[in-house]
C-alpha positions as protocol buffer text, in pm:
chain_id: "A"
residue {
  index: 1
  type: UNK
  ca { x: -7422 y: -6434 z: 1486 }
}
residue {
  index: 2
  type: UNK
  ca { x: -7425 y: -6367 z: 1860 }
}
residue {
  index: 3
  type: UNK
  ca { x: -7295 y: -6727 z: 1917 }
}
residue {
  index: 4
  type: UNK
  ca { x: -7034 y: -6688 z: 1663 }
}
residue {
  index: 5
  type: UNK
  ca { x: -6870 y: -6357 z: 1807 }
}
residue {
  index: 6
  type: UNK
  ca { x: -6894 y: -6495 z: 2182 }
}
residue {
  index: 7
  type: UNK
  ca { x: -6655 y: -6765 z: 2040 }
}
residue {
  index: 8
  type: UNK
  ca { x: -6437 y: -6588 z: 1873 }
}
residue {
  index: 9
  type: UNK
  ca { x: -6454 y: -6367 z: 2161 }
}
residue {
  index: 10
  type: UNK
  ca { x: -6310 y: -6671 z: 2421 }
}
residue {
  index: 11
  type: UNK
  ca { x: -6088 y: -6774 z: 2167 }
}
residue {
  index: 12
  type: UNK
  ca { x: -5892 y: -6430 z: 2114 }
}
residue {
  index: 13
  type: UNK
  ca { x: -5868 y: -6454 z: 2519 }
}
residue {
  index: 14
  type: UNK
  ca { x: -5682 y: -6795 z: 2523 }
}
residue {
  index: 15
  type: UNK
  ca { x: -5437 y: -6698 z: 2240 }
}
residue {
  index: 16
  type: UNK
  ca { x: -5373 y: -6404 z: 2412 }
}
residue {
  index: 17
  type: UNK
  ca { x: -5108 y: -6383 z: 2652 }
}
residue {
  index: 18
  type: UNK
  ca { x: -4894 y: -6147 z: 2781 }
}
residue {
  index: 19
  type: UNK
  ca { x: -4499 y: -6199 z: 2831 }
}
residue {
  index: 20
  type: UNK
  ca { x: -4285 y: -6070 z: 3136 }
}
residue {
  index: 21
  type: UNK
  ca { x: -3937 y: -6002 z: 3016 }
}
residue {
  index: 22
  type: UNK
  ca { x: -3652 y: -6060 z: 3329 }
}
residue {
  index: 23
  type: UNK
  ca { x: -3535 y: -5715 z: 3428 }
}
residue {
  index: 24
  type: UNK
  ca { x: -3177 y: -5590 z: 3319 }
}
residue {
  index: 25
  type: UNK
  ca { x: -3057 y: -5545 z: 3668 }
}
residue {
  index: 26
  type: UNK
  ca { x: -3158 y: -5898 z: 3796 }
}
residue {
  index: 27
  type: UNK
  ca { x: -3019 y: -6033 z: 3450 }
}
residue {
  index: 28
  type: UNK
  ca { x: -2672 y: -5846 z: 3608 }
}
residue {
  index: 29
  type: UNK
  ca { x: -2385 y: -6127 z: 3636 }
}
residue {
  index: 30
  type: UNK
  ca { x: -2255 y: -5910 z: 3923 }
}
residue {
  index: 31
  type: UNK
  ca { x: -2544 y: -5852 z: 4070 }
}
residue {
  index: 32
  type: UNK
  ca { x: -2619 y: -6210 z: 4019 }
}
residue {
  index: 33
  type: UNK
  ca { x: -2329 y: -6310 z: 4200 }
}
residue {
  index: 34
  type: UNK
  ca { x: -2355 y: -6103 z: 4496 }
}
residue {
  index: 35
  type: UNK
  ca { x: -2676 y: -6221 z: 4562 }
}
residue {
  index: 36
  type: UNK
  ca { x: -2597 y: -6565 z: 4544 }
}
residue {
  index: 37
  type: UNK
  ca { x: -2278 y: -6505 z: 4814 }
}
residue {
  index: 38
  type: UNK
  ca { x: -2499 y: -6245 z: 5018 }
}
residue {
  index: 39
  type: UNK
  ca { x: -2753 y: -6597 z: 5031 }
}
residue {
  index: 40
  type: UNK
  ca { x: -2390 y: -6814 z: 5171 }
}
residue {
  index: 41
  type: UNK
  ca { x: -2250 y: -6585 z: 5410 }
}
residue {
  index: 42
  type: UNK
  ca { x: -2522 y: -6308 z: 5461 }
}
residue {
  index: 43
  type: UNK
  ca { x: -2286 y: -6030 z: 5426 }
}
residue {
  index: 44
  type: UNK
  ca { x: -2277 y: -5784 z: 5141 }
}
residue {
  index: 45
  type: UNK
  ca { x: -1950 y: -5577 z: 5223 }
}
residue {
  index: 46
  type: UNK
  ca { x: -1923 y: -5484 z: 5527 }
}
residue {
  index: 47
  type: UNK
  ca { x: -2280 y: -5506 z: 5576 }
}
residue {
  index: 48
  type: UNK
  ca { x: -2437 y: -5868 z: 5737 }
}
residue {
  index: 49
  type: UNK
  ca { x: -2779 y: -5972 z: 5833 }
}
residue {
  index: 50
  type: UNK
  ca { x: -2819 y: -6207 z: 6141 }
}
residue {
  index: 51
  type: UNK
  ca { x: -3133 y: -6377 z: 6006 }
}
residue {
  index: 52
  type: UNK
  ca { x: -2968 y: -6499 z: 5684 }
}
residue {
  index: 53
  type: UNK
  ca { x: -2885 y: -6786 z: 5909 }
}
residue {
  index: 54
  type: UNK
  ca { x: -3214 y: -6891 z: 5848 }
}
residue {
  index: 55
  type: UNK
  ca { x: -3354 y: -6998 z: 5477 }
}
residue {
  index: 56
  type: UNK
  ca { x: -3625 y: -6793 z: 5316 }
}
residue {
  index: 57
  type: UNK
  ca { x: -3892 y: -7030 z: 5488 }
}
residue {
  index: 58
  type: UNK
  ca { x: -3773 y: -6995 z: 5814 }
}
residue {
  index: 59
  type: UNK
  ca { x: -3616 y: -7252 z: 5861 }
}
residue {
  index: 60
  type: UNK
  ca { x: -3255 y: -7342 z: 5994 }
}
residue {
  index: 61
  type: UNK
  ca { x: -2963 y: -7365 z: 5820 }
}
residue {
  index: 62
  type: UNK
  ca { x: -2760 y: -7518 z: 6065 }
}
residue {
  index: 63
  type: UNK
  ca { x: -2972 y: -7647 z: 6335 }
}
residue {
  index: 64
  type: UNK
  ca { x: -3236 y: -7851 z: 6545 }
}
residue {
  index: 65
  type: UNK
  ca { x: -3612 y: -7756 z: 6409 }
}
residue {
  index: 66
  type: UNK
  ca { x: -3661 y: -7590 z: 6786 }
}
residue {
  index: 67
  type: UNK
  ca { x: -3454 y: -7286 z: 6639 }
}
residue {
  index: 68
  type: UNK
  ca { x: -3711 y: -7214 z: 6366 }
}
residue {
  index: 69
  type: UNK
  ca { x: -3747 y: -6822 z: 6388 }
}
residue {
  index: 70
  type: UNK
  ca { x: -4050 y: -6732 z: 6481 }
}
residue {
  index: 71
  type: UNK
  ca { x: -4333 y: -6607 z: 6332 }
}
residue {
  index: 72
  type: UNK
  ca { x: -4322 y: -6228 z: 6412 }
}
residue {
  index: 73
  type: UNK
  ca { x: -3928 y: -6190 z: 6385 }
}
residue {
  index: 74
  type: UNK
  ca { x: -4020 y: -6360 z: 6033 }
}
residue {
  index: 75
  type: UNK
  ca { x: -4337 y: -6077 z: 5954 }
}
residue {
  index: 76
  type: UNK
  ca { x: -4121 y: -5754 z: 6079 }
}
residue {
  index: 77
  type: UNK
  ca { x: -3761 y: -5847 z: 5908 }
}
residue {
  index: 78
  type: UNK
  ca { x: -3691 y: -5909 z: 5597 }
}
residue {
  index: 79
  type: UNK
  ca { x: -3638 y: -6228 z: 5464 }
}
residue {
  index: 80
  type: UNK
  ca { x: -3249 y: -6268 z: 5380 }
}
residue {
  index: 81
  type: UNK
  ca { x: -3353 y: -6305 z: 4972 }
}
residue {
  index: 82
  type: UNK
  ca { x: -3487 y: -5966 z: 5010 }
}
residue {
  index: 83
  type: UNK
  ca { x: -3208 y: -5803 z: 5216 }
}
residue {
  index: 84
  type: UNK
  ca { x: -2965 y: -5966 z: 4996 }
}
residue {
  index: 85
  type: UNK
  ca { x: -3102 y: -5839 z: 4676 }
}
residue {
  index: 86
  type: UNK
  ca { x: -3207 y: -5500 z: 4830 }
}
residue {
  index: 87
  type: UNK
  ca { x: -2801 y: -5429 z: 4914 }
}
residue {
  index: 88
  type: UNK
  ca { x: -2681 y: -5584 z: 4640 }
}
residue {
  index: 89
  type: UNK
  ca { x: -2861 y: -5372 z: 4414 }
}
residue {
  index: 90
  type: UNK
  ca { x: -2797 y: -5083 z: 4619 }
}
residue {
  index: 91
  type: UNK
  ca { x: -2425 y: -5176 z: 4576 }
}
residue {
  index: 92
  type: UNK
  ca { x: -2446 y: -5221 z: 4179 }
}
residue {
  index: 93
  type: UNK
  ca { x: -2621 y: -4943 z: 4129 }
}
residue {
  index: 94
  type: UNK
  ca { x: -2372 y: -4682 z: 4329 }
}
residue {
  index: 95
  type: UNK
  ca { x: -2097 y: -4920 z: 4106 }
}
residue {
  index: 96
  type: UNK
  ca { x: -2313 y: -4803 z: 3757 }
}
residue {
  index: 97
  type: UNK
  ca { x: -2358 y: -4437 z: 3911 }
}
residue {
  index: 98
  type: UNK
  ca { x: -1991 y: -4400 z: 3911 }
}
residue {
  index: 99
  type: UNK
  ca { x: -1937 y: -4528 z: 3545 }
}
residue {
  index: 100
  type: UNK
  ca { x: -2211 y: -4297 z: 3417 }
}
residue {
  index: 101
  type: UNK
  ca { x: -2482 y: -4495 z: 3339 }
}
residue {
  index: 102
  type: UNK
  ca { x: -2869 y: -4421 z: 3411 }
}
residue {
  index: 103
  type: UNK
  ca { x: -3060 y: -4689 z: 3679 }
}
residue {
  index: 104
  type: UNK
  ca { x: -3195 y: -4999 z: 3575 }
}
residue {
  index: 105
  type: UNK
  ca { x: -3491 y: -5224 z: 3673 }
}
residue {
  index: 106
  type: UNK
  ca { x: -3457 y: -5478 z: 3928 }
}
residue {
  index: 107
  type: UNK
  ca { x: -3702 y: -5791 z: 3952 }
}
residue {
  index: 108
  type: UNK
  ca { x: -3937 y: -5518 z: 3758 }
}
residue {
  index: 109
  type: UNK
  ca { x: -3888 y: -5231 z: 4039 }
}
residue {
  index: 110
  type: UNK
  ca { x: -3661 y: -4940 z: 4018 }
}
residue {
  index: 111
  type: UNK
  ca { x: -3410 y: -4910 z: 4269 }
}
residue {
  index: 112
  type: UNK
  ca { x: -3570 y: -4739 z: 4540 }
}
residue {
  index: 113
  type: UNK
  ca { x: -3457 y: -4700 z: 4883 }
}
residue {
  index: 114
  type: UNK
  ca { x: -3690 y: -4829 z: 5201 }
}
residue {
  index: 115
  type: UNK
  ca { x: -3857 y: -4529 z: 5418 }
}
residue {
  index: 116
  type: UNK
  ca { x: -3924 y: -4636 z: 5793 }
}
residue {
  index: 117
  type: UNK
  ca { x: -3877 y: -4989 z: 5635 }
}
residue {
  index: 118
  type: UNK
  ca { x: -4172 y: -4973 z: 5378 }
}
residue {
  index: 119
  type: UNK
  ca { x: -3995 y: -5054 z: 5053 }
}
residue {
  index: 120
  type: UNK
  ca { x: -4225 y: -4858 z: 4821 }
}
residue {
  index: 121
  type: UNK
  ca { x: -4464 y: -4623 z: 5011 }
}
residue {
  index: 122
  type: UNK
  ca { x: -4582 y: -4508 z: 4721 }
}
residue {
  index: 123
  type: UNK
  ca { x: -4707 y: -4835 z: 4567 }
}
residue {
  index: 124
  type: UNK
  ca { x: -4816 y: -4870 z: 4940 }
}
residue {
  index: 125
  type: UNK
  ca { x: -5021 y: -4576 z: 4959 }
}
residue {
  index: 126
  type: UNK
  ca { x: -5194 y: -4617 z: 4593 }
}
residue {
  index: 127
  type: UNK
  ca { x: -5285 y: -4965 z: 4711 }
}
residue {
  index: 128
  type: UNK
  ca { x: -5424 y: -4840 z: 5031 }
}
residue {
  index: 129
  type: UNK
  ca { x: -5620 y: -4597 z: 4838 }
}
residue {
  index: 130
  type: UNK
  ca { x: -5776 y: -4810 z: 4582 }
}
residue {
  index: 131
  type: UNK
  ca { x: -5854 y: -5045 z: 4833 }
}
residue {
  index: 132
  type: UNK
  ca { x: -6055 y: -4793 z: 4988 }
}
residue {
  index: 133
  type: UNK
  ca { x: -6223 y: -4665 z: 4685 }
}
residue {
  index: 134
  type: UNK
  ca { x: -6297 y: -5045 z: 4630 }
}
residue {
  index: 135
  type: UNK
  ca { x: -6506 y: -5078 z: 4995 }
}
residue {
  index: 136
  type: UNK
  ca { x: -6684 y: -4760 z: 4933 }
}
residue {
  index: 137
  type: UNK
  ca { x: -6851 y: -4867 z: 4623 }
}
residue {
  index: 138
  type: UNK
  ca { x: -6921 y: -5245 z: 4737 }
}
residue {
  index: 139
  type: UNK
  ca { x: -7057 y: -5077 z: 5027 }
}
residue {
  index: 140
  type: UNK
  ca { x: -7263 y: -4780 z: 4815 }
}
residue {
  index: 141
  type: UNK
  ca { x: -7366 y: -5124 z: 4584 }
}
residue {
  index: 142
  type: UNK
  ca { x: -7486 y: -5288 z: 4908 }
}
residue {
  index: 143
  type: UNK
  ca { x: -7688 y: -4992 z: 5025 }
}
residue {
  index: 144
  type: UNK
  ca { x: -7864 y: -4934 z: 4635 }
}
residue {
  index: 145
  type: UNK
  ca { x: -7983 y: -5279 z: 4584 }
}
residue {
  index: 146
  type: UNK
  ca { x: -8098 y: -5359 z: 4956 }
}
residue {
  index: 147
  type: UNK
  ca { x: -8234 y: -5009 z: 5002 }
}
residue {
  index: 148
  type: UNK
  ca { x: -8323 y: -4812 z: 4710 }
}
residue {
  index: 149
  type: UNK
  ca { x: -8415 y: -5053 z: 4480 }
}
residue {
  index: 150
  type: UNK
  ca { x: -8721 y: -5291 z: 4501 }
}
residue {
  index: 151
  type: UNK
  ca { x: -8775 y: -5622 z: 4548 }
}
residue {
  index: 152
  type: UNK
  ca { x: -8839 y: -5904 z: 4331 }
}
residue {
  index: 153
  type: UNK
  ca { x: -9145 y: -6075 z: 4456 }
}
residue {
  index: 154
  type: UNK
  ca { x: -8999 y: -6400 z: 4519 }
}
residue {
  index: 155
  type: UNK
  ca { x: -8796 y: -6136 z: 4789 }
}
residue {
  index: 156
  type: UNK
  ca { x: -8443 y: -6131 z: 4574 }
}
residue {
  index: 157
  type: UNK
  ca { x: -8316 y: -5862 z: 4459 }
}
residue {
  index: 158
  type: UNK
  ca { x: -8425 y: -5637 z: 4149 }
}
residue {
  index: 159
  type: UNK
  ca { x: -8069 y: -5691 z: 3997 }
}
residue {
  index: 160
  type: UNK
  ca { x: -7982 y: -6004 z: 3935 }
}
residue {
  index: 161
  type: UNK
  ca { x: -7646 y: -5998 z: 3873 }
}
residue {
  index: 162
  type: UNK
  ca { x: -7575 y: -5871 z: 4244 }
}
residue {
  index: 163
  type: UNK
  ca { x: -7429 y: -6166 z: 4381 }
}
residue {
  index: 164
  type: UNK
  ca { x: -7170 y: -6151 z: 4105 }
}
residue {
  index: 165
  type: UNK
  ca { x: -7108 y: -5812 z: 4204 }
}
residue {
  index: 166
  type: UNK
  ca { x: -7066 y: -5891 z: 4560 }
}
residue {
  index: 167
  type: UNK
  ca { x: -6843 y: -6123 z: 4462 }
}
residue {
  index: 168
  type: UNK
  ca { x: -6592 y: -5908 z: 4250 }
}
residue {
  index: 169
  type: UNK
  ca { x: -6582 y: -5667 z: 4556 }
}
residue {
  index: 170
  type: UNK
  ca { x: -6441 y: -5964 z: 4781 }
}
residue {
  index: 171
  type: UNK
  ca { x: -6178 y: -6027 z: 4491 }
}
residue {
  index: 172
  type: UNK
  ca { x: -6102 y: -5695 z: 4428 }
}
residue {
  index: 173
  type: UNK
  ca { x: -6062 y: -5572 z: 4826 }
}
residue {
  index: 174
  type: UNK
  ca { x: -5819 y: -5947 z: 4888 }
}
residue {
  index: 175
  type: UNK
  ca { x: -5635 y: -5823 z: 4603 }
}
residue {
  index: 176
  type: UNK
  ca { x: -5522 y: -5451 z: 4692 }
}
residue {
  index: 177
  type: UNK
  ca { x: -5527 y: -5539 z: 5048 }
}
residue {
  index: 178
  type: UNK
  ca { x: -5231 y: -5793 z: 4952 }
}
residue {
  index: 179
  type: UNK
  ca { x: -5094 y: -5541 z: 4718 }
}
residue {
  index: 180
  type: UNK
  ca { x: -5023 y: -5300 z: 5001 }
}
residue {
  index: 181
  type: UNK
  ca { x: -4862 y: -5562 z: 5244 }
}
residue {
  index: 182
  type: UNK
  ca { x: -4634 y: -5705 z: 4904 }
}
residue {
  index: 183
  type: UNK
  ca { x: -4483 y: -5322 z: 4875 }
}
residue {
  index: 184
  type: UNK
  ca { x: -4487 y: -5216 z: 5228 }
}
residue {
  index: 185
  type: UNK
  ca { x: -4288 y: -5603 z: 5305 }
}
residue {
  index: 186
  type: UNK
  ca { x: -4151 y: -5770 z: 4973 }
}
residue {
  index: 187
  type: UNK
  ca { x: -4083 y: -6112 z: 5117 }
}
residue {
  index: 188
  type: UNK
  ca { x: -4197 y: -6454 z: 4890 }
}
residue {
  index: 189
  type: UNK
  ca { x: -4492 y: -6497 z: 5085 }
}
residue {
  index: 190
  type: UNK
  ca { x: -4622 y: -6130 z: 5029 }
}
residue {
  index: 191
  type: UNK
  ca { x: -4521 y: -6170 z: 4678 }
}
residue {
  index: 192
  type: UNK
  ca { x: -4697 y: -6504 z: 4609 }
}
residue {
  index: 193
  type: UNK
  ca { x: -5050 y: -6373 z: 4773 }
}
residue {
  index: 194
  type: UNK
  ca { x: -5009 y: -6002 z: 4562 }
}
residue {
  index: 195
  type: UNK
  ca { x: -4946 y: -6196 z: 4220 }
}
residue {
  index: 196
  type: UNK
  ca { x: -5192 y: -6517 z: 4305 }
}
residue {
  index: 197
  type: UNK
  ca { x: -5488 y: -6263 z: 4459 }
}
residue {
  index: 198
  type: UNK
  ca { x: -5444 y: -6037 z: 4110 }
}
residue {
  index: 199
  type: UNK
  ca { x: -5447 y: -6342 z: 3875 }
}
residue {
  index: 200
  type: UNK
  ca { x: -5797 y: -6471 z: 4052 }
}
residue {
  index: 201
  type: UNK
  ca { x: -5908 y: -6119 z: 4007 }
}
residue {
  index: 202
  type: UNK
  ca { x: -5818 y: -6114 z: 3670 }
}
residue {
  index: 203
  type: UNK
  ca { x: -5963 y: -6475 z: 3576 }
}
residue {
  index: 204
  type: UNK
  ca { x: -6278 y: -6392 z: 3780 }
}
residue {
  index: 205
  type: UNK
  ca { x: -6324 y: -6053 z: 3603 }
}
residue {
  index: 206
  type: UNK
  ca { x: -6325 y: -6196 z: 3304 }
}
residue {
  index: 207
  type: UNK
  ca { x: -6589 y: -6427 z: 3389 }
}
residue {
  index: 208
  type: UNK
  ca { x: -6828 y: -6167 z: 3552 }
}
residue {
  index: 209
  type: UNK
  ca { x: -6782 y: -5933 z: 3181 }
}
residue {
  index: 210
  type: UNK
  ca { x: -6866 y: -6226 z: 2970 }
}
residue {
  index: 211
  type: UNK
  ca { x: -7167 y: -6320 z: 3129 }
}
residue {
  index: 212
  type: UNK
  ca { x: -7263 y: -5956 z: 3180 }
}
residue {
  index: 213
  type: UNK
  ca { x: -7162 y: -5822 z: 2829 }
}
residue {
  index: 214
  type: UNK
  ca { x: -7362 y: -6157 z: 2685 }
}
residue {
  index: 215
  type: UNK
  ca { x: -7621 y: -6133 z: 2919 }
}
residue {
  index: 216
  type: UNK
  ca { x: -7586 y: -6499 z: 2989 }
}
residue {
  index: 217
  type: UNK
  ca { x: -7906 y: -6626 z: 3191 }
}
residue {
  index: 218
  type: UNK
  ca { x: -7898 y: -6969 z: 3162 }
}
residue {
  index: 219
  type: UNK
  ca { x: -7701 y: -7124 z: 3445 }
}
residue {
  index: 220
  type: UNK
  ca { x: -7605 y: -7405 z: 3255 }
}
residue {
  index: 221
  type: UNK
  ca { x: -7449 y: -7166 z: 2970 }
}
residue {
  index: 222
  type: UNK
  ca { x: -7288 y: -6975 z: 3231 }
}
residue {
  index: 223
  type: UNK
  ca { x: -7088 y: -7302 z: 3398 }
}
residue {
  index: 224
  type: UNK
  ca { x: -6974 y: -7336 z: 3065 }
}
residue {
  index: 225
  type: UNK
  ca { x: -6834 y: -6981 z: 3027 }
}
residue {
  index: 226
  type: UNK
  ca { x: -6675 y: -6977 z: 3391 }
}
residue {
  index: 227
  type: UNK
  ca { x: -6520 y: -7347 z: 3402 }
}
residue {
  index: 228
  type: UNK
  ca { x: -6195 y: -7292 z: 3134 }
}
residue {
  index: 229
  type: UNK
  ca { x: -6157 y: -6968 z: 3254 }
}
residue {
  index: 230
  type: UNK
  ca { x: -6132 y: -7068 z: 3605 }
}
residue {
  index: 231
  type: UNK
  ca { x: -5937 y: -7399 z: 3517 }
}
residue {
  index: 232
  type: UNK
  ca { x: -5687 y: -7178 z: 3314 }
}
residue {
  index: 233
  type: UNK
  ca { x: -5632 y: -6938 z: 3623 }
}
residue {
  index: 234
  type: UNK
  ca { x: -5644 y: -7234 z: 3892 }
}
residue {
  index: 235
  type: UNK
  ca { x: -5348 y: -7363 z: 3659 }
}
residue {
  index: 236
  type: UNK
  ca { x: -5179 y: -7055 z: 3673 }
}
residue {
  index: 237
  type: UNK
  ca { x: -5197 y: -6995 z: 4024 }
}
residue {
  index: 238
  type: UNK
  ca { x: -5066 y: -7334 z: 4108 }
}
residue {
  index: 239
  type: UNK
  ca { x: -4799 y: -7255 z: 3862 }
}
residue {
  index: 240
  type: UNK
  ca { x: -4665 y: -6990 z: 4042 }
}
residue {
  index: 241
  type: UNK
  ca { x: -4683 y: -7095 z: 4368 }
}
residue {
  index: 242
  type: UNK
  ca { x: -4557 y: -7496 z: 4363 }
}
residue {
  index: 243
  type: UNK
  ca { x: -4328 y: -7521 z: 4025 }
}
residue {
  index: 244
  type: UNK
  ca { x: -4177 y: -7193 z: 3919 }
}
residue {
  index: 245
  type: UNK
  ca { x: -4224 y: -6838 z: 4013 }
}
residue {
  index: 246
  type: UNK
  ca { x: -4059 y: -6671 z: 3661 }
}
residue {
  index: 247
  type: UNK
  ca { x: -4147 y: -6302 z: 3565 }
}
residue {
  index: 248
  type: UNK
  ca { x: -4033 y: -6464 z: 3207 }
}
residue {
  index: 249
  type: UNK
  ca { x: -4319 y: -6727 z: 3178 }
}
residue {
  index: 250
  type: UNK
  ca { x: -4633 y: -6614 z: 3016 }
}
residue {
  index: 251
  type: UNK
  ca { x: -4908 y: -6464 z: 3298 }
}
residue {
  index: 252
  type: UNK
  ca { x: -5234 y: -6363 z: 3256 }
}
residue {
  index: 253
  type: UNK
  ca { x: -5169 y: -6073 z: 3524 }
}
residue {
  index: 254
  type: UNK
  ca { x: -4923 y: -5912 z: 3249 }
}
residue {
  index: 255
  type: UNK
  ca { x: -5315 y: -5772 z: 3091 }
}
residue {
  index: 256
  type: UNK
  ca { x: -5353 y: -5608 z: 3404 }
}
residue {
  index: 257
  type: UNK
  ca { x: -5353 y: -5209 z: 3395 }
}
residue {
  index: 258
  type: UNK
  ca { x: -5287 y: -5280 z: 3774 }
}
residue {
  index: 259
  type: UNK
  ca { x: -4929 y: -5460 z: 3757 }
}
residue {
  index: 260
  type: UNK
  ca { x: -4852 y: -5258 z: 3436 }
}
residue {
  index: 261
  type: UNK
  ca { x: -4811 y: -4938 z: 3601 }
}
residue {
  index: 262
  type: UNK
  ca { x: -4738 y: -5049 z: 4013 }
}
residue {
  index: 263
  type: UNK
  ca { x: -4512 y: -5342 z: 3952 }
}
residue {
  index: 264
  type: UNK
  ca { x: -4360 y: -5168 z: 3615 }
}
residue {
  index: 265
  type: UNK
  ca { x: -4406 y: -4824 z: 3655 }
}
């Protein structure tokens, strides 16, 4: 019976998966189009950005490889995507102000303005936070099972799922640490590391409660568990980062209480 509900458990996962619509204001013809001429001559109105003469991965548009823009100008400035899209949406929405109507979603955000150039310092400041509530208990774990707990006599530890725990901690700590730099600096690089570091999160979470909910033992019963699971988010990872980055596609992140309410919400 146990057998039979851990498989129908693993096969309710794989059928179920979550869908990210596009926003309305990124599905915008106008805004659509001012984007795509902000990206040609880097101006939106009377407004231009110098580093649009660069593409989004730094490299020239017009030019010897020598003038790559460095590193630094590349980690304080926004990338011209982002600047682009940031005044064009400012634009469209001051254009859908005027006619009445209420503000829309853009690339799943609502149209917030940057303070001191962080673009969401709220999103940055909950990520901070549970990043720090994350270290605190990895480090209160630490001190219960090397401290207060005894040994095992072979000299492990008394539990034995610690190293799992550990583990988690790592994944969790990677993944709100990127979180934070994504909203403080929304650039494709932040964004690929926030969504990639959330889906191994996810995937690896997933592996740690079946094997703890199961109390799987064996380790040959527990490669089995972890080895889809981890192929399926491997996939998805290299989905989104080498073929097509698409809020649209189906993602295993879009289960995540996480991006539902600070990439939604």
């Amino acid at each position: 019976m146990a057998q039979c509900r851990f498989s129908l458990f693993l096969l309710a996962f794989f059928c179920f998966f979550g869908v990210l619509n596009a926003s309305p204001g990124d599905s915008d013809p106008i805004y659509k189009t001012c984007v795509e001429q902000c990206e040609k001559t880097g101006c939106v109105g009377n407004k231009c950005f110098q580093h649009c003469n660069f593409s989004s991965d730094g490299n020239p548009i017009d030019g010897p490889w020598y003038l790559q823009e460095p590193l630094y100008m590349r980690w304080k400035q926004w990338d011209c995507r982002s600047d682009c899209r940031y005044e064009c949406m400012l634009s469209r929405e001051e254009e859908r102000r005027k006619l009445g109507n209420k503000p829309t979603k853009y690339h799943g955000r609502w149209p917030l303005r940057r303070i001191y150039g962080i673009q969401e310092p709220v999103s940055v400041a909950l990520s901070a936070l549970n990043l720090a509530v994350q270290f605190h208990g990895w480090v209160s774990f630490f001190i219960l099972v090397n401290y207060k707990l005894p040994f095992r006599p072979n000299k492990s530890t008394f539990y034995e799922y610690t190293g799992m725990w550990h583990l988690y901690a790592i994944f969790a700590m990677n993944t709100w640490f990127w979180s934070a730099v994504f909203h403080s600096q929304d650039v494709e690089l932040t964004e690929k590391l926030d969504y990639s570091s959330g889906v191994a999160l996810l995937g690896y979470s997933l592996i740690l409660a079946t094997i703890r909910a199961f109390n799987v033992r064996l380790e040959a019963a527990r490669v089995m568990v972890a080895a889809p699971i981890i192929a399926f988010t491997t996939t998805h990872i290299l989905y989104l980062n080498f073929y097509q980055f698409d809020y649209g596609k189906p993602a295993l992140y879009a289960v995540s209480p996480k991006y539902h309410f600070m990439h939604h919400y």
